[in-house]
LOSEFI-518743 format. One record per residue (C-alpha): residue in three letters; x, y, z. Coordinates in pm, 1 decimal. Layout:
! residues N
Ala/X/Y/Z;
...
***
This chain:
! residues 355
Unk/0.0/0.0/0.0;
Unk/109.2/367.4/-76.1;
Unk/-22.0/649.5/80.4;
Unk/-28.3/977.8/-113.0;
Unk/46.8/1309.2/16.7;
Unk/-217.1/1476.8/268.7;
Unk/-307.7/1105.2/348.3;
Unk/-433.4/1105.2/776.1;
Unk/-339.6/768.8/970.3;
Unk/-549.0/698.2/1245.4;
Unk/-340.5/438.2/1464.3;
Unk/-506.7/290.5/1810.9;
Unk/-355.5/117.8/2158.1;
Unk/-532.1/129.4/2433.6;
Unk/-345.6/-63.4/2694.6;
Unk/-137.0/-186.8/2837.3;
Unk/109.5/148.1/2962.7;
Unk/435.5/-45.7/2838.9;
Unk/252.7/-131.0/2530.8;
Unk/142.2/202.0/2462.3;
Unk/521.1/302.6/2555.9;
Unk/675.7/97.6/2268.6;
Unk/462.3/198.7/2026.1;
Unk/683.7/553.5/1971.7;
Unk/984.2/452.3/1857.4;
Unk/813.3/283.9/1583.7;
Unk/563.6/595.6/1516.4;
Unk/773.4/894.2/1526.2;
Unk/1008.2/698.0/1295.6;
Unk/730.1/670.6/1078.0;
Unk/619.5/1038.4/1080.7;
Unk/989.4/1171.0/1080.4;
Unk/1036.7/949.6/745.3;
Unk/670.5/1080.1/580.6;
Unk/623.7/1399.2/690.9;
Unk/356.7/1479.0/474.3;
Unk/126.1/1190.2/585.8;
Unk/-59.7/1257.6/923.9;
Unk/-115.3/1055.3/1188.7;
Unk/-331.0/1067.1/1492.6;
Unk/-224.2/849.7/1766.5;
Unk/-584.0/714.7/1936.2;
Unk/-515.8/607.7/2308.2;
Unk/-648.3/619.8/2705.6;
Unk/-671.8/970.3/2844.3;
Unk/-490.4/932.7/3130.8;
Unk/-163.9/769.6/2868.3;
Unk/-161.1/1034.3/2621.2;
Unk/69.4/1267.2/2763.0;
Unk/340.8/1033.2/2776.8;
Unk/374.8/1127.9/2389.8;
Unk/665.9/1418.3/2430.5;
Unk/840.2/1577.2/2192.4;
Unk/624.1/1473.8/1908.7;
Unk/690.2/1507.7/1526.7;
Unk/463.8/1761.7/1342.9;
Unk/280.1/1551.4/1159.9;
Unk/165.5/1337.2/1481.6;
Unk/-118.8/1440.6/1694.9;
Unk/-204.7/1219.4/2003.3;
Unk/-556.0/1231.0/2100.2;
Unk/-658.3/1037.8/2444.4;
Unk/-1015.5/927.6/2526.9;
Unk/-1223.8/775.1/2804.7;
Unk/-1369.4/462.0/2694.9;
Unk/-1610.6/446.3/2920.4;
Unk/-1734.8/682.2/2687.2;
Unk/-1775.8/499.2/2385.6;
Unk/-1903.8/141.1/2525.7;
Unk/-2008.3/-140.3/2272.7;
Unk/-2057.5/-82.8/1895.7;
Unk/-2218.5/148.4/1891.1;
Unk/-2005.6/346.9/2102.2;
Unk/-1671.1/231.8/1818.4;
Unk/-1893.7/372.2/1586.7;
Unk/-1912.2/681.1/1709.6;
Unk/-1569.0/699.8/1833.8;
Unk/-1480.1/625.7/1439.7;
Unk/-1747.6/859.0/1362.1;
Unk/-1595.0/1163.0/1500.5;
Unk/-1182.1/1097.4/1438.6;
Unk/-1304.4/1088.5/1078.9;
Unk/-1474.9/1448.4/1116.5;
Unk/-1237.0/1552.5/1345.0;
Unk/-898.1/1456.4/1084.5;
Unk/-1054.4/1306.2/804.8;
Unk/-855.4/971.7/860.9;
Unk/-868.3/806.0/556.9;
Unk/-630.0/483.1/677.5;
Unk/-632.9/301.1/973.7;
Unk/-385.4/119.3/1146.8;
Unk/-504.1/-153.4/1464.9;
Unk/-202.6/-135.5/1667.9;
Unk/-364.7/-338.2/1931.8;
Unk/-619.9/-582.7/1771.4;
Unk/-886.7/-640.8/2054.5;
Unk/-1208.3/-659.4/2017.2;
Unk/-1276.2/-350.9/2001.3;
Unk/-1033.8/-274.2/1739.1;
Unk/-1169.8/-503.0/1545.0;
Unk/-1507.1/-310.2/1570.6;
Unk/-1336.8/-37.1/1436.9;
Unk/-1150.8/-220.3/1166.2;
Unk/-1489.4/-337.5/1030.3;
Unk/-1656.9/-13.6/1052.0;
Unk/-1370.4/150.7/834.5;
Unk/-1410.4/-139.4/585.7;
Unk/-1761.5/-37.0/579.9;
Unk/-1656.5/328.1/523.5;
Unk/-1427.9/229.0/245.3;
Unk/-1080.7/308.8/494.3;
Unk/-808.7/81.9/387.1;
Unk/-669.9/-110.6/676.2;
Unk/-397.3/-271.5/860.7;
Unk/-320.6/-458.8/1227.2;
Unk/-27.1/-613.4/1420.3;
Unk/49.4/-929.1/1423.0;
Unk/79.1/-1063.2/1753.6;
Unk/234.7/-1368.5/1709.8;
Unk/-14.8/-1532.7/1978.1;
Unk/159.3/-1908.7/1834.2;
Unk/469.1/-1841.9/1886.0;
Unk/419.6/-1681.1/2210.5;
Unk/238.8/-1996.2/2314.8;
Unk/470.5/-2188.7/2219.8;
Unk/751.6/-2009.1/2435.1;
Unk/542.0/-1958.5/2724.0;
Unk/392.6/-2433.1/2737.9;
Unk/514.0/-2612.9/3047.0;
Unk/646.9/-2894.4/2796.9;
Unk/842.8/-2873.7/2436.6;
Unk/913.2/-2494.6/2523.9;
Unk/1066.2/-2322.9/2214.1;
Unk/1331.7/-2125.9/2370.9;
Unk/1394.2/-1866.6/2047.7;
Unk/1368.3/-1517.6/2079.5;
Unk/1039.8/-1356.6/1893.0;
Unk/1007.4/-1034.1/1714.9;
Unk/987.2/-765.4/1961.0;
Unk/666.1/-573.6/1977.1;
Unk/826.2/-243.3/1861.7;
Unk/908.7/-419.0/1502.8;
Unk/562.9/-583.0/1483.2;
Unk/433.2/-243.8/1530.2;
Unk/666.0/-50.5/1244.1;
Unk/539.7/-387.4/1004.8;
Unk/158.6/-294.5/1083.3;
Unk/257.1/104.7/1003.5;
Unk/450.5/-49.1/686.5;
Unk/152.3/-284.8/584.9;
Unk/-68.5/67.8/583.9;
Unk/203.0/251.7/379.2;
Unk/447.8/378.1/633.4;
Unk/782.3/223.2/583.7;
Unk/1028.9/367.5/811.5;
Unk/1416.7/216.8/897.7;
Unk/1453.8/187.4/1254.0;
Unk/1669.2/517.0/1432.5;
Unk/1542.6/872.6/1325.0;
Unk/1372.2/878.4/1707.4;
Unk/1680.6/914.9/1886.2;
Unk/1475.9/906.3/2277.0;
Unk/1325.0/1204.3/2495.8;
Unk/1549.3/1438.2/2578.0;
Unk/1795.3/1378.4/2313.4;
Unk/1860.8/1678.4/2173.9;
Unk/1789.5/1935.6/2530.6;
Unk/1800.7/1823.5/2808.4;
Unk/1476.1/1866.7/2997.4;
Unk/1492.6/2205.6/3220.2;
Unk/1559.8/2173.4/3625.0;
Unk/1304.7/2364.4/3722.2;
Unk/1096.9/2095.2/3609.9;
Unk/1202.3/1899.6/3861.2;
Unk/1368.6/2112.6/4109.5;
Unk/1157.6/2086.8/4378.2;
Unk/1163.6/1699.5/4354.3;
Unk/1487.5/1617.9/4359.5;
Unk/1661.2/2007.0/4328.1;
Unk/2034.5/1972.4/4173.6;
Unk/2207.9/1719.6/4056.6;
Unk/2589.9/1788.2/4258.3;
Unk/2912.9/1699.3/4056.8;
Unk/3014.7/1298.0/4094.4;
Unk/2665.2/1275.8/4251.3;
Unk/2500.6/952.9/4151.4;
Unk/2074.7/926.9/4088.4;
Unk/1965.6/615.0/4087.2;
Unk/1595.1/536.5/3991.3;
Unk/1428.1/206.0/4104.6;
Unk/1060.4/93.7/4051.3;
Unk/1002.9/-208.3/4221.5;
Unk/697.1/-319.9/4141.0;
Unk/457.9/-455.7/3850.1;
Unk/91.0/-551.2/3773.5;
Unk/193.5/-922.3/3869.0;
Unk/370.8/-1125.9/4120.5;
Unk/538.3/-1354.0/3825.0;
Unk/727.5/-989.3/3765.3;
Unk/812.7/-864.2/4123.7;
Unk/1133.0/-931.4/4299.5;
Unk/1075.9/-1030.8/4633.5;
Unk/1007.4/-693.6/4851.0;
Unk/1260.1/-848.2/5156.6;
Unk/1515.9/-881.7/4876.2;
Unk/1471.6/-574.5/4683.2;
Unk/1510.0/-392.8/5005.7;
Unk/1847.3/-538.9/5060.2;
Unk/1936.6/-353.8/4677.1;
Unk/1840.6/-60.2/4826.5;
Unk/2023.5/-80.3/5150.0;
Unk/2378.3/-180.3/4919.9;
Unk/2351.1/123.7/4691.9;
Unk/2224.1/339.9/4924.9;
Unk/2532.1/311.7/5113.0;
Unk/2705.4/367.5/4831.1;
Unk/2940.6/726.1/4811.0;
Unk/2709.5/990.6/4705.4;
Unk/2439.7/753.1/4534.3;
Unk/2095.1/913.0/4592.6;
Unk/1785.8/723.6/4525.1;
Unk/1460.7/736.2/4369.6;
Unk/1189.9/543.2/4382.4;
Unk/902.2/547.0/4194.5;
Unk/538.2/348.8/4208.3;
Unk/206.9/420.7/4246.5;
Unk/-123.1/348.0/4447.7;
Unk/-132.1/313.3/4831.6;
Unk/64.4/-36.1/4883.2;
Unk/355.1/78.9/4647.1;
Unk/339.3/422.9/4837.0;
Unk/335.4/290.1/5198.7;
Unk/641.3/61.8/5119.6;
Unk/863.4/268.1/4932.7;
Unk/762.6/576.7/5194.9;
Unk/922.3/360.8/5494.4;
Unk/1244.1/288.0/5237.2;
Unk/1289.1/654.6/5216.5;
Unk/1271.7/720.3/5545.4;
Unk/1495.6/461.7/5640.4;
Unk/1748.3/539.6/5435.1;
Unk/2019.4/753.6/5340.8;
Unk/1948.2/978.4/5014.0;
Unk/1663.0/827.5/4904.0;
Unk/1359.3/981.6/4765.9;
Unk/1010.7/823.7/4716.9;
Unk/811.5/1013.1/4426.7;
Unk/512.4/764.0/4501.4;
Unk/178.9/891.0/4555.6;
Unk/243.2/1194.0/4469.1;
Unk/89.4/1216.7/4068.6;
Unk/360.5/1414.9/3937.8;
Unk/250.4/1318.6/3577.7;
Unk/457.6/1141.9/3277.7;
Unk/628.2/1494.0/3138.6;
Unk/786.2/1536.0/3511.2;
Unk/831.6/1193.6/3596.2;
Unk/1046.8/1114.2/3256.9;
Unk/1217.1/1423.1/3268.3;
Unk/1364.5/1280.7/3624.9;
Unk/1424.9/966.4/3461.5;
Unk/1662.5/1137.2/3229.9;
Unk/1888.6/1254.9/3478.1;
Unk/1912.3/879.0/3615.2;
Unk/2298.7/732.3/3572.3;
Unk/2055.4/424.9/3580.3;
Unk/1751.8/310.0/3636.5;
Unk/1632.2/-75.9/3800.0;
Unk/1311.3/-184.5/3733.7;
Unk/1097.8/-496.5/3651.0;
Unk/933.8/-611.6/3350.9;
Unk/754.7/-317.3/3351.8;
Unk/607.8/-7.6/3182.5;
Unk/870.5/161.0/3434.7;
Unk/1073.6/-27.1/3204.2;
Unk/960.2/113.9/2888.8;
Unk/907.5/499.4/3002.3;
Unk/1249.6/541.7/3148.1;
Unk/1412.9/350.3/2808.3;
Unk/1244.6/628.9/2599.2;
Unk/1464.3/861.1/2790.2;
Unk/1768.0/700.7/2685.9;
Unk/1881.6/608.5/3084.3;
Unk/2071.1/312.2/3088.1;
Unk/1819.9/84.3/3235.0;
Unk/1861.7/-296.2/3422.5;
Unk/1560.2/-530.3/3427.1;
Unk/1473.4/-801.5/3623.5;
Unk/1257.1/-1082.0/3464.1;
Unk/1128.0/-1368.8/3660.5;
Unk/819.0/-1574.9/3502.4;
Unk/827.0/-1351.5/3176.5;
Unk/1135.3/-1400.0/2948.4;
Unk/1283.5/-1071.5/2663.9;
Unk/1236.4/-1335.2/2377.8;
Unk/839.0/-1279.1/2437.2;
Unk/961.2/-951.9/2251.9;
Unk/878.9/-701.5/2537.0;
Unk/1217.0/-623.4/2651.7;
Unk/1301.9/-228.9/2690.0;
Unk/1382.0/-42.5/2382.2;
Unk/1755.9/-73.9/2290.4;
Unk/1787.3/-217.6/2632.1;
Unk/2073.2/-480.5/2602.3;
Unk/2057.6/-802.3/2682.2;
Unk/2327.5/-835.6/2953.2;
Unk/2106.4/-560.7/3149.2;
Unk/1805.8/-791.9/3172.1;
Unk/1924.7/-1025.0/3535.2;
Unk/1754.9/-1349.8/3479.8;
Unk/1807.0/-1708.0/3596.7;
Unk/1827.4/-1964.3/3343.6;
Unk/1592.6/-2237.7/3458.9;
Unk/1377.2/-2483.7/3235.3;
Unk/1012.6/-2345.0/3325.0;
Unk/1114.1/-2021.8/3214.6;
Unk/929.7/-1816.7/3056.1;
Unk/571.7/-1960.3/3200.3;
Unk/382.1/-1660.4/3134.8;
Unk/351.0/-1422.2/2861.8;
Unk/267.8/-1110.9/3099.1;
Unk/343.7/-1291.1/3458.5;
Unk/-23.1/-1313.6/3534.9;
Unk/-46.1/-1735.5/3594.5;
Unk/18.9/-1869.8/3896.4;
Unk/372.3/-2021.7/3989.1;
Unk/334.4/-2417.8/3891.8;
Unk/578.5/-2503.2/4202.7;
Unk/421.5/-2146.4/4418.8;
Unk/793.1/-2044.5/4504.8;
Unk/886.2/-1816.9/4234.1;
Unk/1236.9/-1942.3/4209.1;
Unk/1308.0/-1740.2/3889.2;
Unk/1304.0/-1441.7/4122.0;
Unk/1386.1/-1571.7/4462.9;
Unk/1752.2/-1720.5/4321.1;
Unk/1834.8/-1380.0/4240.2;
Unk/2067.9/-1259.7/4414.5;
Unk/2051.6/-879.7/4501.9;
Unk/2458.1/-868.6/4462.4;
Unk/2392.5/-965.1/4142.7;
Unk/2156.0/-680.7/4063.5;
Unk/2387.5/-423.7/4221.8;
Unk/2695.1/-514.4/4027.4;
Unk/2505.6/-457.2/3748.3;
Unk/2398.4/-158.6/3788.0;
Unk/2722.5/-31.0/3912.1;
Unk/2888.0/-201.7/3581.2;
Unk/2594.5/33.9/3388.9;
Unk/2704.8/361.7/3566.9;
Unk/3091.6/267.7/3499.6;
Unk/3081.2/197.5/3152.5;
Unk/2841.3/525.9/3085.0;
Unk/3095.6/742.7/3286.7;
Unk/3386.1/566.5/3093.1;
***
């Protein structure tokens, strides 16, 4: 397919955060290399402003979708992006079922189409108890740039250079979060948690990270998580120790909170959307993956592979997003981490940035 000139792309995820996350590499590639196609990114309200820095020809419109329930309510939703932009492609960067409402109501309209291919075999296959196919998959962020290819968008892979790339984000954005950033000072980020338990390193253990690099020469820490569990937990870490900063709770929004992740020398997270905000910014950023494996294709973007800690064991991967139970209830693919392990690597990060 080839889209002419004046041509408006109307591209849609809706969740998950990380998903939503990975989808910009692959679309402002896409609108830096036709820049006189538009596209208008379709997402969640409450995700939309993680879109910084966005190309000209990209507008990123966020919805409730409580507002626009059932068919009827995709019809109307498709309804007014066409007399909003006049899309006249569509691209299902998600394919749920209610993307595939809207894929058949712009084949109704006459709007050419494409989707992602999820690769739900393959990740089945990866994910079995027995005859596991150990291979790494395509990663999300390629399946999307093939969906915004099969629709007419061919990009190569590198014009989006991350957030912040060119300026750094201003202090005063942050100032009275963290305030400045002293010379041979050391900002580590950390966001210990996830949506599941397959993808959370043991709280008792993670702690013991915390207490290693906190006692680290001028290493200040930042912690970052949301809702009233997260907040209560990482609230006692900062008060118990030395330079360390809890930003939980507090709703700073995506614009401050990835400007802070900027300044990280590193960040640790999980298999998270943690993981996929603060590798937009271009931080050097260390993973840990317990019942979810990279080769699912979800790993951060141009994260390497030595930064994602994992144990090899046989019933790895299990899960596709962490959500099944554990089949022995001990999560050893966490628990045999050791949190040595995870500080070394983070200090190996820092060194090799600095070097």
């Amino acid at each position: 397919m080839t889209l002419k000139s004046g041509s408006v792309v109307l591209a849609t995820r809706f969740s998950a955060l990380g998903d939503v996350a990975m989808t910009v590499p692959a679309l402002y590639d896409a609108c830096i290399a036709s820049p006189d196609v538009q596209v208008v990114m379709l997402t969640r309200d409450f995700m939309a402003p993680l879109f910084l820095e966005t190309p000209p020809n990209l507008t990123v419109v966020g919805v409730n979708l409580d507002d626009y329930k059932g068919p009827l309510g995709m019809w109307r939703l498709l309804g007014e992006m066409s007399a909003t932009y006049g899309v006249t492609h569509y691209v299902d960067l998600h394919d749920v079922l209610r993307t595939k409402m809207l894929r058949s109501f712009c084949r109704l309209k006459g709007i050419p189409t494409a989707k992602i291919n999820k690769g739900r075999k393959e990740k089945h296959s990866l994910t079995r108890k027995d005859d596991k196919v150990l291979l790494p998959l395509t990663h999300s962020i390629e399946r999307y740039r093939r969906a915004l290819a099969d629709i007419g968008m061919c990009a190569k892979e590198g014009a989006f250079k991350g957030y912040f790339a060119t300026t750094p984000p201003a202090e005063a954005i942050y100032a009275s979060i963290a305030g400045p950033k002293e010379p041979g000072e050391r900002w580590i980020g950390i966001a210990p948690f996830a949506k599941h338990e397959g993808k959370i390193y043991p709280i008792e253990l993670m702690e013991q990270v915390i207490r290693a690099l906190s006692e680290s020469h001028s290493t200040r820490l930042f912690l970052f998580g949301g809702g009233p569990y997260e907040n209560k937990i990482l609230s006692e870490w900062a008060r118990k120790y030395h330079a360390t900063i809890s930003l939980a709770g507090q709703r700073h929004g995506f614009p401050v909170e990835l400007a802070i992740m900027s300044r990280m020398d590193a960040m640790l997270t999980m298999d998270s959307a943690n993981m996929h905000l603060a590798a937009l910014t271009g931080v050097p950023v260390v993973s840990v993956w317990g019942a979810t494996h990279p080769y699912c294709g979800f790993s951060g973007w141009q994260v390497p592979d030595e930064n994602n800690v994992q144990l090899p064991l046989p019933c790895r991967p299990c899960s596709v997003f962490g959500n099944k139970p554990c089949a022995t209830a001990d999560y050893k693919c966490l628990r045999a981490i050791r949190p040595q392990s995870i500080v070394d690597r983070i200090d190996a990060v820092i060194a090799q940035k600095k070097s």
